[in-house]
C-alpha positions, 0 to 999 in steps of 0.5 A, spaced: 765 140 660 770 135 665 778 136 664 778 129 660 773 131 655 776 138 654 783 135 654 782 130 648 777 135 645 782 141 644 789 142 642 790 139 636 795 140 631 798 137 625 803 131 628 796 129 633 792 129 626 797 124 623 798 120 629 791 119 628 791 118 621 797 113 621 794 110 627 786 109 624 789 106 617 795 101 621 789 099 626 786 097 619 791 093 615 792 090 622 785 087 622 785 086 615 791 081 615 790 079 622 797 081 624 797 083 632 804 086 632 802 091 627 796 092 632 799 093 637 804 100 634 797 102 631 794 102 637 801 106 640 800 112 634 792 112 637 793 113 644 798 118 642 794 121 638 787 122 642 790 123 649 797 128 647 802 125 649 809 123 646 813 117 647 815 118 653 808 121 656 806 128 656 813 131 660 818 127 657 822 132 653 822 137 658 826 143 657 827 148 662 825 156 662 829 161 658 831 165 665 833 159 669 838 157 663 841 164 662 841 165 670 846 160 669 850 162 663 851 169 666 854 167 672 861 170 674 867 164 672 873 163 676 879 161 673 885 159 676 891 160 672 897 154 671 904 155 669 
């Protein structure tokens, strides 16, 4: 199984299902009622829902590691006192 059947096949969680879900039933109005705006963003909420991603694509929200951001809460402080 090649990296891009694997990707759309595996780790599928409760928002990707509703992506989908939302996505299938606005694709359905959209057609019914020929209504290409709504297409449009049901087409977005499928496309995000069959390929993973956020709005802002697979690393848009990053969040840095746990020990890079205590590293830099541990560091020692210098304080210069004002009179």
């Amino acid at each position: 199984m090649n990296s891009f059947t694997q990707s759309i096949s595996s780790n599928w969680h409760p928002l990707r299902v509703v992506y989908l879900i939302l996505g299938l039933m606005m694709m359905a109005q959209a057609l019914q009622s020929r209504d290409i705006p709504f297409a449009l963003i049901g087409g977005l909420f499928l496309y995000q829902s069959i390929f993973n991603t956020g709005c802002c694509g697979m690393s848009g929200a990053f969040r840095a590691n746990d020990k890079e951001s205590n590293q830099k809460t541990l560091q020692d402080t210098e304080y210069t006192e004002i009179k």
